[in-house]
FIBAPA-778439 format. One line per field, with one value per residue: residue in three letters; x, y, z of N, C-alpha, C in turn; residue number from 1. Coordinates in nm, 4 decimals. Layout:
BEGIN
residu ALA_... .
npx X_... .
npy Y_... .
npz Z_... .
capx X_... .
capy Y_... .
capz Z_... .
cpx X_... .
cpy Y_... .
cpz Z_... .
num NUM_... .
***
This chain:
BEGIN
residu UNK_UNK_UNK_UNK_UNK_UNK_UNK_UNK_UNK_UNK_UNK_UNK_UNK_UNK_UNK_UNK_UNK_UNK_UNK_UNK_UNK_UNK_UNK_UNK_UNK_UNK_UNK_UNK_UNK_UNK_UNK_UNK_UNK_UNK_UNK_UNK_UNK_UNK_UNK_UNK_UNK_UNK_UNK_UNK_UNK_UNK_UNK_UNK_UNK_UNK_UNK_UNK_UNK_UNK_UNK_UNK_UNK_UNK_UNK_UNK_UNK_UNK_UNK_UNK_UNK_UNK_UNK_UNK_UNK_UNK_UNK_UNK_UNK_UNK_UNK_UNK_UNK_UNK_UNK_UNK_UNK_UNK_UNK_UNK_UNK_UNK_UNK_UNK_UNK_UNK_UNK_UNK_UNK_UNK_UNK_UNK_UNK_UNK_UNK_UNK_UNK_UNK_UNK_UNK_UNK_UNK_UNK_UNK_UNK_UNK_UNK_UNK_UNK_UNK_UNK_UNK_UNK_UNK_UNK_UNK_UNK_UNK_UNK_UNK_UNK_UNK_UNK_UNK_UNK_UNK_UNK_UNK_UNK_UNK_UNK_UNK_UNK .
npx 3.3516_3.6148_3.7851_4.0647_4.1246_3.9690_3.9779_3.7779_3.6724_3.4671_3.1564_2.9179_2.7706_2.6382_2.5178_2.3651_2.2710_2.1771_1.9523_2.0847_1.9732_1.8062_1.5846_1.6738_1.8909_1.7876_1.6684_1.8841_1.9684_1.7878_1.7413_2.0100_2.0504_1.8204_1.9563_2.1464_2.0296_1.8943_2.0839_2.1379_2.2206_2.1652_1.9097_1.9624_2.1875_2.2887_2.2857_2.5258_2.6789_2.4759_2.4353_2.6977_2.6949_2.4677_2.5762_2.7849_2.6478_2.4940_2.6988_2.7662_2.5131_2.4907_2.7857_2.8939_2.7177_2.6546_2.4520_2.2633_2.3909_2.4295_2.4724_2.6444_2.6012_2.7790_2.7954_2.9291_2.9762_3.1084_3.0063_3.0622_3.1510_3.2710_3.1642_3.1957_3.1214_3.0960_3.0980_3.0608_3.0597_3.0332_3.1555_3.3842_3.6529_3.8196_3.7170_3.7251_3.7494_3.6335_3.6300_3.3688_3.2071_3.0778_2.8073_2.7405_2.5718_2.6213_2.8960_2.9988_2.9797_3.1856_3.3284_3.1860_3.1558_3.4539_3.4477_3.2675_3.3327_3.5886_3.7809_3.8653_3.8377_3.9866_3.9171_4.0769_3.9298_3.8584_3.7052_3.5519_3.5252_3.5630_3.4169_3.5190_3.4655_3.4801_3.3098_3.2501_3.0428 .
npy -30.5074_-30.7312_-30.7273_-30.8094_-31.0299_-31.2132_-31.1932_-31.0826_-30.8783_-30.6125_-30.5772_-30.5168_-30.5017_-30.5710_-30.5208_-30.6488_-30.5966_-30.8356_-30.9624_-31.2118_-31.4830_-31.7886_-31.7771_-31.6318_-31.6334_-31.7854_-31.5519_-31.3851_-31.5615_-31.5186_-31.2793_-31.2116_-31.3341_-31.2348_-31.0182_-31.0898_-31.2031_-30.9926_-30.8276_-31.0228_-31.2643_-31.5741_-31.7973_-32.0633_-32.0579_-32.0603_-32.2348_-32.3221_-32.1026_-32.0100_-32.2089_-32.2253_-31.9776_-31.9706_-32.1702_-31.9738_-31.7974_-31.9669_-32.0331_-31.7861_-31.7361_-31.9328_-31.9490_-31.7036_-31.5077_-31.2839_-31.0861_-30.8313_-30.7660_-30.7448_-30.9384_-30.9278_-30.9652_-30.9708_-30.9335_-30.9492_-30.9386_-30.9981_-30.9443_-31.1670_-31.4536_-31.4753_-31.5011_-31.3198_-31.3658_-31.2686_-31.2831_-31.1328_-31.1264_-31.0811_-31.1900_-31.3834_-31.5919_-31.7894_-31.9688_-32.2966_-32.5541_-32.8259_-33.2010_-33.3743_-33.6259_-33.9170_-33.9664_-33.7305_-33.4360_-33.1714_-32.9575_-33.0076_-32.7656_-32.5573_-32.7413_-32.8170_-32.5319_-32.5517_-32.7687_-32.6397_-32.4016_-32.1609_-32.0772_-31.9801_-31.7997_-31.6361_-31.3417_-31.1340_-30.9150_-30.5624_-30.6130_-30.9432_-31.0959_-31.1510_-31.4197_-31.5054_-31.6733_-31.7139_-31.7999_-31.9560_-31.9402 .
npz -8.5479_-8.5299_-8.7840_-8.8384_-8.6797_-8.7950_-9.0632_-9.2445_-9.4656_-9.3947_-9.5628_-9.4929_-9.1967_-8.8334_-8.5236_-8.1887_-7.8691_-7.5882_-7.3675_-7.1597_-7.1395_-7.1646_-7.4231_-7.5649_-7.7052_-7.9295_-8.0347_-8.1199_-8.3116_-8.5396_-8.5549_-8.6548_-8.8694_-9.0179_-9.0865_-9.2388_-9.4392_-9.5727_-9.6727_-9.9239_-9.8961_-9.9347_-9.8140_-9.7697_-9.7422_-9.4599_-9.2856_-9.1326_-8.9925_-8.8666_-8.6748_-8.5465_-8.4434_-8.2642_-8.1185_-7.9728_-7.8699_-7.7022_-7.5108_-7.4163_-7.2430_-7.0506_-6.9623_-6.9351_-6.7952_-6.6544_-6.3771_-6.4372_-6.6680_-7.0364_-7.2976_-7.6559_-7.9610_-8.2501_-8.6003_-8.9583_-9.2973_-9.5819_-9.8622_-10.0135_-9.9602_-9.6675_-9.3410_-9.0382_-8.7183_-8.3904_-8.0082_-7.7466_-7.4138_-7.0753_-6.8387_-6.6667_-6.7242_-6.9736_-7.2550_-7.3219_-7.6302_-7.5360_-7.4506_-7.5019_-7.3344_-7.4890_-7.4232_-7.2735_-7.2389_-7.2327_-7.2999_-7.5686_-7.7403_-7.8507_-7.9642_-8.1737_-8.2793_-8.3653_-8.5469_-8.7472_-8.7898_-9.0261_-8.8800_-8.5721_-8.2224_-7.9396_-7.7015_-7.4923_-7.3195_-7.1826_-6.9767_-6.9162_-7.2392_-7.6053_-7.8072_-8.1298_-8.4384_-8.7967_-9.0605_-9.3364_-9.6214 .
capx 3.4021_3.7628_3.8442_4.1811_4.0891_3.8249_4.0091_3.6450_3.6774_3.3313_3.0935_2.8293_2.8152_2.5415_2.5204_2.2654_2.2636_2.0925_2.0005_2.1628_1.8506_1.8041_1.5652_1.7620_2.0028_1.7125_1.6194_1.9993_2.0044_1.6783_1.7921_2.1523_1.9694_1.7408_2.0397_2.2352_1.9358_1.8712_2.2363_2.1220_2.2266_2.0038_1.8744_2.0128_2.3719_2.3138_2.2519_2.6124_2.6252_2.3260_2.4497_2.8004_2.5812_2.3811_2.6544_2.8508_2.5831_2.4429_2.7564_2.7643_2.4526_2.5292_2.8572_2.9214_2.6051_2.6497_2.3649_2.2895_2.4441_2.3885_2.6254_2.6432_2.6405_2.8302_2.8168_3.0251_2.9611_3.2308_2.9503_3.1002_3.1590_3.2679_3.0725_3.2181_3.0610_3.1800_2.9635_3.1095_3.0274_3.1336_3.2325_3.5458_3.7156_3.8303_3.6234_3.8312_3.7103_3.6410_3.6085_3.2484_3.2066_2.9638_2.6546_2.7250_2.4586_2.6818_3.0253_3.0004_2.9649_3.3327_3.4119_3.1082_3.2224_3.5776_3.4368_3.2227_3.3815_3.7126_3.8837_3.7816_3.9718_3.9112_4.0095_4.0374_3.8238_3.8694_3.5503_3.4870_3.5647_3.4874_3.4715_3.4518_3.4600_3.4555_3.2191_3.2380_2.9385 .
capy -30.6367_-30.6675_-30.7520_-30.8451_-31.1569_-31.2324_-31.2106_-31.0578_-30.7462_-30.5954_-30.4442_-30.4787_-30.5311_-30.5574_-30.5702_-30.6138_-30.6891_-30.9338_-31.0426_-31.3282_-31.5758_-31.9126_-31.7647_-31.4957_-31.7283_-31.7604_-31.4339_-31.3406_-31.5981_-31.4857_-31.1091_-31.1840_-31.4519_-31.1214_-30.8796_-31.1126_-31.2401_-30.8501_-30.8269_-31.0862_-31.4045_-31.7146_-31.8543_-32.2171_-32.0558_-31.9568_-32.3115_-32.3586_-31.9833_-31.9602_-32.2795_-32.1357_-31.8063_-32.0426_-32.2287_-31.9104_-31.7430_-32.0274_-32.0328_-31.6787_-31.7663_-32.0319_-31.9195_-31.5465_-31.4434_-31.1608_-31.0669_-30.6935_-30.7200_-30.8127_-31.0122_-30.8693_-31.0225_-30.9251_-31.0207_-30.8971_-31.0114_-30.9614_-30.9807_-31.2942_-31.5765_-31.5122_-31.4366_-31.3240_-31.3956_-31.2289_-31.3333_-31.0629_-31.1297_-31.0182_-31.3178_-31.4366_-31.7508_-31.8075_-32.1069_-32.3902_-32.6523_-32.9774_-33.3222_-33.4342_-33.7867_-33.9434_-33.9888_-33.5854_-33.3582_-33.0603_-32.9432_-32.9703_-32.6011_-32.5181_-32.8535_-32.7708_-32.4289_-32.5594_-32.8087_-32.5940_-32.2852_-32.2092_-32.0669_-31.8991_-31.8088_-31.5484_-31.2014_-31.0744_-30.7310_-30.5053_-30.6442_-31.0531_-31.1600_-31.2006_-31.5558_-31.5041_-31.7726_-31.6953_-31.9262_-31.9857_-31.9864 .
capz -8.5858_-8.5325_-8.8968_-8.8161_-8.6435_-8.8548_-9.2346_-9.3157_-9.4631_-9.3994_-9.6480_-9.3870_-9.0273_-8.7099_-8.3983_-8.1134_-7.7364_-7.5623_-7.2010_-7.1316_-7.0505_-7.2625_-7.5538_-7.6193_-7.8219_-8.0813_-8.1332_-8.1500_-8.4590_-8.5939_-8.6103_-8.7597_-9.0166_-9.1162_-9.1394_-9.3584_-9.5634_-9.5708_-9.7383_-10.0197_-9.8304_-9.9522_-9.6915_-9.7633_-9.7088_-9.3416_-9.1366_-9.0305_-8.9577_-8.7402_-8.6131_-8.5116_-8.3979_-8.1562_-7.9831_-7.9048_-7.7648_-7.5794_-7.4337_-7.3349_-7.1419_-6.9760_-6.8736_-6.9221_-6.8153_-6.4757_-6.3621_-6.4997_-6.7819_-7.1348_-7.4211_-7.7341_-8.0879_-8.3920_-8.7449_-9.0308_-9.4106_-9.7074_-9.9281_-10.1071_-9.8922_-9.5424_-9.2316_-8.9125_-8.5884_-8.2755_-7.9376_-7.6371_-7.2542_-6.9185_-6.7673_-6.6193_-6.7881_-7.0700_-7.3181_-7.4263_-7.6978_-7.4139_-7.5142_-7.4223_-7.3779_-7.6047_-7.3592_-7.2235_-7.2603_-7.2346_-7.3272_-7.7302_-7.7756_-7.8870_-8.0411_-8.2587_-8.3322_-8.3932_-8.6639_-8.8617_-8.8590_-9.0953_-8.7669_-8.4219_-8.1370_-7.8056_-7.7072_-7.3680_-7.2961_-7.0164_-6.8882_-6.9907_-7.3412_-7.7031_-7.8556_-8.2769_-8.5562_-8.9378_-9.0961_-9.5277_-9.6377 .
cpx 3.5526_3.8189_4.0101_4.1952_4.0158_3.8866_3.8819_3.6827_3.5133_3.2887_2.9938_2.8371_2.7163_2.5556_2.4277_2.3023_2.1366_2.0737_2.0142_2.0524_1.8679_1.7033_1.5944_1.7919_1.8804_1.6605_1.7311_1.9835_1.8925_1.6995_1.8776_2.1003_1.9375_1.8318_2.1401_2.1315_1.8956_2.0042_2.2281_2.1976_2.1394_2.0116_1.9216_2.1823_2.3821_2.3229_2.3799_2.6641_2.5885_2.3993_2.5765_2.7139_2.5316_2.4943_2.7473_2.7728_2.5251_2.5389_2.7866_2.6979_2.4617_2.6917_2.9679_2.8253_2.6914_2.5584_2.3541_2.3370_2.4190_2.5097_2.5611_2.6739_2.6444_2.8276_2.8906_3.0525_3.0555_3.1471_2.9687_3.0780_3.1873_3.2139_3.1886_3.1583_3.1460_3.0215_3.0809_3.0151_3.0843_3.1645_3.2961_3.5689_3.7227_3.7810_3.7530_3.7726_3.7590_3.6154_3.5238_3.2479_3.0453_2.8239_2.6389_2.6279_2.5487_2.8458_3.0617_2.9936_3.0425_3.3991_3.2888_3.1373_3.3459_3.5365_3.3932_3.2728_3.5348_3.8378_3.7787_3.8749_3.8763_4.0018_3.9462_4.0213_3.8812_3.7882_3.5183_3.5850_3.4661_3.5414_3.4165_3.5176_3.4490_3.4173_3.2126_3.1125_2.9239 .
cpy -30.6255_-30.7687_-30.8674_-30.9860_-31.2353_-31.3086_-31.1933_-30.9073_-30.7058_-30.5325_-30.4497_-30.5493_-30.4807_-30.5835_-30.5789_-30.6666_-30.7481_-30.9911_-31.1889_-31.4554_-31.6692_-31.8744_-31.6582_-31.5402_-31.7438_-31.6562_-31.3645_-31.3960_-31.5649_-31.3428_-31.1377_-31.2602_-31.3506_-31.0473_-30.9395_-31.1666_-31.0775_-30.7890_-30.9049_-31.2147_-31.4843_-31.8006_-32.0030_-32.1879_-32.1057_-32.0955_-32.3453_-32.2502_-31.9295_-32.1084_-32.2689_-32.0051_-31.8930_-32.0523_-32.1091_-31.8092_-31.8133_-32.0422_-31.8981_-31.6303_-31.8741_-31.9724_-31.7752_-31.4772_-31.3321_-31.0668_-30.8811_-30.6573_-30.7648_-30.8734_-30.9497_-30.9568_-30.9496_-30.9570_-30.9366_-30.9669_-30.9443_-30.9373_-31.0534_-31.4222_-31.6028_-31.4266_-31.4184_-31.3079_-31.3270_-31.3012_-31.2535_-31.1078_-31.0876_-31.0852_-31.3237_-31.5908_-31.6985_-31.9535_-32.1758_-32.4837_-32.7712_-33.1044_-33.3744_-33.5718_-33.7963_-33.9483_-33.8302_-33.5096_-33.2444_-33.0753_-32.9498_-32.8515_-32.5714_-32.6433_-32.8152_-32.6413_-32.4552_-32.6752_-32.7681_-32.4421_-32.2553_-32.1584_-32.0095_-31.8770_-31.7011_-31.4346_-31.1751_-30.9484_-30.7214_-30.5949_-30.7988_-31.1040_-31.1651_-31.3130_-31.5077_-31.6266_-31.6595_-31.8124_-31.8824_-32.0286_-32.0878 .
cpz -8.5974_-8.6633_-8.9284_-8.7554_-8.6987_-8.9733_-9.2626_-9.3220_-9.5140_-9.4763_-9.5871_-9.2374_-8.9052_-8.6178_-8.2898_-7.9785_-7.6898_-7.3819_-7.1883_-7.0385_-7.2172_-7.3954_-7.6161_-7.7237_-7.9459_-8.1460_-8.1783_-8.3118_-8.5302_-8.6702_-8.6637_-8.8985_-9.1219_-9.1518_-9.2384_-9.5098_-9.6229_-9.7180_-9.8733_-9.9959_-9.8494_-9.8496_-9.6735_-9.7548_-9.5720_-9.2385_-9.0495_-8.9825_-8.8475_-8.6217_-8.4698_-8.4025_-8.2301_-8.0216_-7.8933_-7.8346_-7.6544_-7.4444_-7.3462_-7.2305_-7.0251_-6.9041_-6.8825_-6.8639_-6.6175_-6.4511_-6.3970_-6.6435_-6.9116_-7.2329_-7.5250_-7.8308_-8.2305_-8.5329_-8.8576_-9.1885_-9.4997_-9.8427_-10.0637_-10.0711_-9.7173_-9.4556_-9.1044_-8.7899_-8.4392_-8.1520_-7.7979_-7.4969_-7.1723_-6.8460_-6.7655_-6.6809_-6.9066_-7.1189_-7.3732_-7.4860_-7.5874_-7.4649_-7.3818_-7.4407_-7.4592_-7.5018_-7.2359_-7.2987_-7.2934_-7.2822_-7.4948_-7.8026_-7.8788_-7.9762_-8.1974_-8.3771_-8.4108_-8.5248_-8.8033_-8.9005_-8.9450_-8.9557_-8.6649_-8.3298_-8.0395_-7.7574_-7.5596_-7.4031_-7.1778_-6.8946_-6.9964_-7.1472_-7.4943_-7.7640_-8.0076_-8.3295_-8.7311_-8.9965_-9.3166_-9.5772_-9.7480 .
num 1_2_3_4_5_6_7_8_9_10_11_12_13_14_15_16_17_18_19_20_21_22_23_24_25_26_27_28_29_30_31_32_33_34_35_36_37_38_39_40_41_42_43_44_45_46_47_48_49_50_51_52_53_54_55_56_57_58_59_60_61_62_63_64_65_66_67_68_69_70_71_72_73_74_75_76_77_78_79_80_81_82_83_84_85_86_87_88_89_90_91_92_93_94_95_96_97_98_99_100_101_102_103_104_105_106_107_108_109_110_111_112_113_114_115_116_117_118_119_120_121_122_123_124_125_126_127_128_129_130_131_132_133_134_135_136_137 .
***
């Protein structure tokens, strides 16, 4: 967890990869749910969280995904109040918060992210990218 981007200074911290197919994204938030409820997280903290969690992995499927390879998700608890979220892929581009029109199906990902989390931002890798958020529980 790169701390430093975050402002989470970790007293615990998981990680798992994932292949990059559409129900991935729920067992991603399913496992980080358990490793922070694991941590003594009440479960009525976690929905904007998991929610955050979701959109940046859905987006890693949808458009990081390269065939072979898997995305990776991070989490990173202070065990007080803030969560950090990382969501790594190997994809080319960089994500920008888009303005979906109101009757779009798609493109709310990042505007989503950018409302509920207290910041977020994106780090180029050798290979792809990681998009993190820090979410207040």
């Amino acid at each position: 967890m790169n701390a430093q981007s975050h402002d989470v200074n970790p007293c615990h911290g998981w990680k798992q990869r994932f292949t990059p197919v559409p129900p991935s994204v729920r067992r991603a938030r399913h496992a980080a749910e358990a490793a922070l409820q694991g941590w003594g997280v009440a479960p009525g903290s976690l929905p904007l969280a998991m929610l955050v969690l979701s959109e940046l992995a859905t987006n890693a499927v949808r458009h990081g995904r390269v065939p072979g390879r898997y995305y990776e998700v991070r989490i990173a608890y202070d065990a007080e109040k803030l969560v950090g979220i990382e969501v790594s892929d190997p994809g080319d581009g960089m994500p920008v918060a888009g303005d979906a029109s109101p009757d779009s199906e798609r493109g709310r990902g990042l505007a989503i992210v950018e409302g509920f989390a207290e910041a977020w931002g994106v780090q180029e890798r050798t290979v792809g990218k990681t998009v993190w958020a820090r979410v207040r529980l």
